[in-house]
C-alpha positions as CSV (number, residue, x, y, z in Angstrom):
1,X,-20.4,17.6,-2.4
2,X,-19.8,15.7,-5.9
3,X,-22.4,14.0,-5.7
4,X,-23.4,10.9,-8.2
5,X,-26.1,8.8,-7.0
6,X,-26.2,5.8,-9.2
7,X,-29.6,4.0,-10.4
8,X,-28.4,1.9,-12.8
9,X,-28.9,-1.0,-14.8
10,X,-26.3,-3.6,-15.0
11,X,-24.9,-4.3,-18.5
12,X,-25.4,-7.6,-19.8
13,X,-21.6,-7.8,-21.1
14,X,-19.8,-9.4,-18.5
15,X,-23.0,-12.1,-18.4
16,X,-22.5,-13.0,-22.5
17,X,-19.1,-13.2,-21.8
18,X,-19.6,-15.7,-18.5
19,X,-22.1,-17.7,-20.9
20,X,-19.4,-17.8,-23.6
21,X,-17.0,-19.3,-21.3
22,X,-19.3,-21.8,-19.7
23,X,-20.4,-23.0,-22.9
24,X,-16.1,-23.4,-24.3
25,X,-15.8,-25.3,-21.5
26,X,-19.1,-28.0,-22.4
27,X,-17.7,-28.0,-25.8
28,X,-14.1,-29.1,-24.5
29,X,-15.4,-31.2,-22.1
30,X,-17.4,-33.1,-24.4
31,X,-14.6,-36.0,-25.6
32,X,-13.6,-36.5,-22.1
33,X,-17.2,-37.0,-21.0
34,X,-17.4,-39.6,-23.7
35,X,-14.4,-41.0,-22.6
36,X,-14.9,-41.5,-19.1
37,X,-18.5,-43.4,-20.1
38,X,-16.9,-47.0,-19.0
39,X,-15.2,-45.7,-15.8
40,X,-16.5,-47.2,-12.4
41,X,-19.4,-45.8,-10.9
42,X,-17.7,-46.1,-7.1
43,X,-17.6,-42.8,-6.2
44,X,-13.5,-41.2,-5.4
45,X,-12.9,-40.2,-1.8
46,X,-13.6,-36.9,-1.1
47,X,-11.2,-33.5,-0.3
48,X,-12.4,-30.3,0.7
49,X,-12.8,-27.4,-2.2
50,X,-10.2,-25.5,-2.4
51,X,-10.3,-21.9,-3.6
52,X,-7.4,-20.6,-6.1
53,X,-4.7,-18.2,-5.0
54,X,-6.0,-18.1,-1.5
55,X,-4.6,-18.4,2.1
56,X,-5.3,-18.0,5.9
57,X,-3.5,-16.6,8.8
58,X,-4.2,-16.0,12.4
59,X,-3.5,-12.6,14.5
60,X,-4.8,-11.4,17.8
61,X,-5.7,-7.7,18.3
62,X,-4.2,-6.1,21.9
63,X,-6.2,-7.9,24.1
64,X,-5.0,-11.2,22.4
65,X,-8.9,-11.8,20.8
66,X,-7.7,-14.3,17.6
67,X,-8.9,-13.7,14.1
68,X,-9.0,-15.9,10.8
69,X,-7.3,-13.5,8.4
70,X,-8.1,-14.7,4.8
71,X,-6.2,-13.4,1.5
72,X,-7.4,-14.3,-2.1
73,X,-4.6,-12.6,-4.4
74,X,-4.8,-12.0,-8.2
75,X,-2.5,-13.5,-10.1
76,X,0.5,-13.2,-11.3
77,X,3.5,-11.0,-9.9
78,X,2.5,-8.3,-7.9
79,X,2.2,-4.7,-9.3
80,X,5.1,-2.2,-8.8
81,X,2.9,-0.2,-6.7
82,X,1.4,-2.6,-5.1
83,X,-1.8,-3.9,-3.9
84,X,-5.1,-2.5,-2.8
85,X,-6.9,-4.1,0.0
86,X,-10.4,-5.0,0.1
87,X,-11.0,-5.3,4.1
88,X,-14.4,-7.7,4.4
89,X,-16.2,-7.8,7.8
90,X,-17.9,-11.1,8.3
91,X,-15.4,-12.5,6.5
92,X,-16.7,-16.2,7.4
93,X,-20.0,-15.5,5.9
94,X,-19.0,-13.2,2.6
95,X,-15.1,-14.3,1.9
96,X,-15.9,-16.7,-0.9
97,X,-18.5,-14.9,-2.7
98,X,-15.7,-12.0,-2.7
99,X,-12.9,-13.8,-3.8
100,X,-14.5,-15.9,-6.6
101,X,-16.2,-12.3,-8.2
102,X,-12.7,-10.7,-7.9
103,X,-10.9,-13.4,-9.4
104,X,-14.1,-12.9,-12.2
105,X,-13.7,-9.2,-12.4
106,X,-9.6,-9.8,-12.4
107,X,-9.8,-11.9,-15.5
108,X,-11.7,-9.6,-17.1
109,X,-10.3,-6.4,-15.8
110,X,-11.5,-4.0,-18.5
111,X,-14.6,-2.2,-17.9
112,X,-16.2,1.2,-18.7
113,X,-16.6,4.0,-16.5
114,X,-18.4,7.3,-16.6
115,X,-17.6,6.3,-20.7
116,X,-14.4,5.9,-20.8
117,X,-12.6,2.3,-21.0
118,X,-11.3,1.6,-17.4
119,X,-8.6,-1.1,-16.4
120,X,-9.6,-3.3,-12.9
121,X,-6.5,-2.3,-10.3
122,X,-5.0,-5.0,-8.1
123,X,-6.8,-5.6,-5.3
124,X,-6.4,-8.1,-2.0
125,X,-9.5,-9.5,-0.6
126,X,-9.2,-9.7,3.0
127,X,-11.6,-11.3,5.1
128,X,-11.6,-10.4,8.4
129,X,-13.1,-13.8,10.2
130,X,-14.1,-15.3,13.3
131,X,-12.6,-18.3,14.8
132,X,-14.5,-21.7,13.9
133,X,-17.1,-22.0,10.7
134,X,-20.1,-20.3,11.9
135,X,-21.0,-17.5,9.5
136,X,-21.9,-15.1,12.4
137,X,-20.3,-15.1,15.6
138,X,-22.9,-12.5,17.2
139,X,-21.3,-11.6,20.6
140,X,-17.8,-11.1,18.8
141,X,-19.1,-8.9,15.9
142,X,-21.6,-7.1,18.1
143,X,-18.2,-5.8,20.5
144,X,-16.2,-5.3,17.4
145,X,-18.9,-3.4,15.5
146,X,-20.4,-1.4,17.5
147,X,-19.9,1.7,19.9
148,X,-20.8,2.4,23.7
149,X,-24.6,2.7,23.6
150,X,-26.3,6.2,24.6
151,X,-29.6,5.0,24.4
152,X,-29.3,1.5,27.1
153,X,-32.8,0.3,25.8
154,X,-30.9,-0.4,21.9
155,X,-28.8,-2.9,24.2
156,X,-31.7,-5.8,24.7
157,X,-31.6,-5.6,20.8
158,X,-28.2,-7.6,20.5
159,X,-30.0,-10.5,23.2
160,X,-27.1,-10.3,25.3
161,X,-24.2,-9.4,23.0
162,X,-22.6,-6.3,24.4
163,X,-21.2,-3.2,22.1
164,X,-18.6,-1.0,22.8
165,X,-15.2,-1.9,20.9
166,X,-15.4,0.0,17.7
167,X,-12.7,2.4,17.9
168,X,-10.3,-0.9,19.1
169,X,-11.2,-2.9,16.3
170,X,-10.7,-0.4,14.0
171,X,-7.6,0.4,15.6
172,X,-6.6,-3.4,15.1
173,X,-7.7,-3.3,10.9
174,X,-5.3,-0.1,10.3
175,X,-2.6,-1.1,13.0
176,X,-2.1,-4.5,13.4
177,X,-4.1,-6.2,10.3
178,X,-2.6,-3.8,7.6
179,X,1.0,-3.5,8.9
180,X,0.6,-7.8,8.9
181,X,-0.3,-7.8,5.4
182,X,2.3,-5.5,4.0
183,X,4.8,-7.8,5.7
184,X,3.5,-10.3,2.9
185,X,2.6,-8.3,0.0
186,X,3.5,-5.0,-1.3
187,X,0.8,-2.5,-0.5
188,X,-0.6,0.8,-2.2
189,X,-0.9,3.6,0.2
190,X,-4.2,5.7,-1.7
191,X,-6.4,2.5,-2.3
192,X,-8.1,0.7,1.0
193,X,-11.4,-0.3,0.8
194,X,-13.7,-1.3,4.1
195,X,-16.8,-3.3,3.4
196,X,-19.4,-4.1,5.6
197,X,-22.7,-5.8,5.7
198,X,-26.0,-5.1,8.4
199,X,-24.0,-4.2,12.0
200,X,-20.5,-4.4,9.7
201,X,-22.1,-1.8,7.6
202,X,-23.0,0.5,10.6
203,X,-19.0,-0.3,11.5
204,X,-18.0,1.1,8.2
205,X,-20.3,4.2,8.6
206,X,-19.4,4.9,12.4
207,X,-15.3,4.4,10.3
208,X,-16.1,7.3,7.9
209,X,-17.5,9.3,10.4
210,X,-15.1,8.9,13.4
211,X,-11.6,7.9,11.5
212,X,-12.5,8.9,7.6
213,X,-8.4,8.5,5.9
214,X,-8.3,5.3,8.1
215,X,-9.7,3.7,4.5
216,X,-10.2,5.5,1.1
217,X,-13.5,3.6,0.0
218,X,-16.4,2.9,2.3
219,X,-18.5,0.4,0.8
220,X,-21.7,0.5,3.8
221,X,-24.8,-2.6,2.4
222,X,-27.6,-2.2,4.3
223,X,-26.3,-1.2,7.4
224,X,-28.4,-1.0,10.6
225,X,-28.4,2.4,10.8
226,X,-31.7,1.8,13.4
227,X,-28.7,1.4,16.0
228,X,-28.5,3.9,19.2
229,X,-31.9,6.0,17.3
230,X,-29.9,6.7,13.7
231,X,-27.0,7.7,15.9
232,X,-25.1,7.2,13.0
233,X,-26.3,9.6,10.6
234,X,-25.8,12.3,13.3
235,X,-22.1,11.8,13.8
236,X,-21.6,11.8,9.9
237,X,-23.7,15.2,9.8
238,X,-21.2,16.3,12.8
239,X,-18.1,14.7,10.9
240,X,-15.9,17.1,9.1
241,X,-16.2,16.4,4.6
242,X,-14.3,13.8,3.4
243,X,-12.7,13.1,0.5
244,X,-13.7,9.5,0.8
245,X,-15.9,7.8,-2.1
246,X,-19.2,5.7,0.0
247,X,-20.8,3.0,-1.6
248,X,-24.6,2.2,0.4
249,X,-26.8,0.0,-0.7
250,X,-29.8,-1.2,0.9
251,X,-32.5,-3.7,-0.4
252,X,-36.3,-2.2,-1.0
253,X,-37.8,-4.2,1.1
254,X,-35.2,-5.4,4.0
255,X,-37.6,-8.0,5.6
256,X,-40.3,-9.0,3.3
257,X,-43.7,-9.8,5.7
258,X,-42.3,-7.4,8.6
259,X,-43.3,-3.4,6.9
260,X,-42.3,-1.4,9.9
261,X,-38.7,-3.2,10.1
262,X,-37.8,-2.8,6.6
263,X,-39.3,1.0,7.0
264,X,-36.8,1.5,9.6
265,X,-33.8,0.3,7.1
266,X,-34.9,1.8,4.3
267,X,-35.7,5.9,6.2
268,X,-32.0,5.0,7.5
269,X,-30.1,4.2,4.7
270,X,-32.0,7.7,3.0
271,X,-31.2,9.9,6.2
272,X,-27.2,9.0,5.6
273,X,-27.6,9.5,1.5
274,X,-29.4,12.9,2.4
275,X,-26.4,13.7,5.3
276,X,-23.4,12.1,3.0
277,X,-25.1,14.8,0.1
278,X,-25.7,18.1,1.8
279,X,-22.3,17.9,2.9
280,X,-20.7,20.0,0.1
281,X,-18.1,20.1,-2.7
282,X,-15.6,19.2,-0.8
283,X,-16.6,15.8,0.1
284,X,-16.5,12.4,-1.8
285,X,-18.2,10.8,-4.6
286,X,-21.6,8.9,-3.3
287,X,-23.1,5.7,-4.8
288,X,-26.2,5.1,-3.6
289,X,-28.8,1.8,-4.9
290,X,-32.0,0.4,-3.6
291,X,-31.8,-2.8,-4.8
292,X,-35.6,-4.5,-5.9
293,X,-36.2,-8.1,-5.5
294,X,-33.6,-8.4,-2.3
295,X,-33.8,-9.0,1.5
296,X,-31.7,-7.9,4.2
297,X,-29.6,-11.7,3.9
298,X,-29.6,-11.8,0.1
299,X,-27.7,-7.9,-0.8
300,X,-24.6,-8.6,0.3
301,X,-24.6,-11.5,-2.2
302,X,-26.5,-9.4,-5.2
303,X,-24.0,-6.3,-3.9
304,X,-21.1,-7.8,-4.3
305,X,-20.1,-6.6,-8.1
306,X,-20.7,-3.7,-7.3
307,X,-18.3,-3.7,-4.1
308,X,-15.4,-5.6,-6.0
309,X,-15.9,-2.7,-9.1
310,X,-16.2,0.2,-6.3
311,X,-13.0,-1.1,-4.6
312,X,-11.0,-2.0,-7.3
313,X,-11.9,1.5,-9.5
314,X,-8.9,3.5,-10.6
């Protein structure tokens, strides 16, 4: 397999160029702060933020179970060969810190890669969501994420959630979601990302393993890979190479105070980079990070640049 595993430090540019703008914007802002010095201190009525160039729709897979489908799209006229799609599990907990660092990385859409200047492609973010404006819906994501349990006792773990819809709700992202979004947008056929985060990232493991050309990019941040005893890593090692690239990330320590669980995520996330490497030359490219200084709620947050940049690569 071509391997790379990545341990690398993040350039500074993209920060000077965020400080740069930041402070423009102080410096414009300055005569119409001085202006507004006499304005009445009763506060304006209050309207929900908005985020630019996004939008929501509803779908229901083929059991009629709804989902929140939301789009942010980059500006400007759509590309002649269309988008790419970055598919987001948990898309009520991790839409908005997507959209807003693809809209960054889409303003700024030169970068360099392996060396060699690279230009951001066009990419959707969609955000696969719940109904209502919980960030988790547990027993929904638990179904949707995860397969039929071998091992029974792994069941309790989900405190009464129940597994088993995997293969339908992967199914429903590549035959009901994707056909619904090229209906509104013109779609590339070689560049779909899935992302997922703890169970979602187990999803888009058990995806690579079971379905791999379902999606081109697997982006997998810390995934509970401690699920049906590392079931996962055995059905990649039993999966056939793909020419799929894999993003995993996975923090150092995945619950500070608790050793043995963040053991657990840690040995897992390293038995699927060791399976994903011995699998040859004819396999995909692998990114792999342990991330210091994060927790199992905080890297999907400090991952995100590096998702938008792996899905949105030429």
């Amino acid at each position: 397999m071509n391997i790379k595993i990545f341990f690398e430090l993040r350039s500074w540019n993209l920060y000077r160029i965020m400080l740069g703008c930041a402070a423009l914007s102080i410096m414009q802002a300055g005569p119409a702060l001085a202006a507004n010095t006499d304005t009445p201190t009763q506060p304006s009525a209050s309207t929900p933020v908005a985020l630019p160039d996004t939008q929501e729709f509803s779908l229901q897979d083929a059991n009629g179970k709804p989902y929140r489908i939301f789009v942010a799209v980059p500006p400007g006229d759509a590309p002649p060969q269309g988008y790419g799609t970055l598919t987001l599990l948990d898309g009520n907990a991790y839409f908005a810190t997507a959209a807003e660092a693809m809209r960054m990385i889409q303003t700024f859409p030169e970068f360099v890669q392996d060396g060699a200047k690279q230009q951001a492609q066009p990419v959707l973010v969609v955000g696969v969501a719940y109904p209502g404006d919980a960030l988790f819906d547990g027993p929904r994501r638990s179904w949707d994420f995860l397969p039929p349990a071998r091992n029974p006792e792994h069941i309790e773990r989900l405190r009464g959630a129940e597994p088993g819809g995997a293969d339908a709700f992967l199914a429903f992202l590549t035959e009901t979601l994707r056909p619904a979004l090229a209906a509104r947008w013109p779609l590339r056929n070689d560049l779909h990302t899935l992302a997922g985060h703890s169970l979602g990232g187990y999803f888009t493991l058990h995806a690579l393993a079971n379905q791999p050309a379902a999606f081109q990019r697997y982006a997998a941040i810390s995934p509970s890979t401690w699920w049906d005893d590392l079931r996962i890593a055995t059905d990649l090692a039993q999966a056939p190479a793909s020419q799929a690239r894999v993003l995993l990330e996975v923090a150092e320590d995945e619950w500070p105070g608790y050793p043995d669980y963040s053991t657990v995520m840690l040995d897992g996330a390293r038995a699927v980079r060791d399976t994903l490497t011995q699998k040859g030359p004819d396999a995909g490219t692998l990114r792999y990070r342990e991330i210091p200084g994060a927790d199992h709620m905080t890297t999907p947050v400090v991952s995100m640049p590096d998702i938008v940049r792996f899905a949105t690569r030429p």
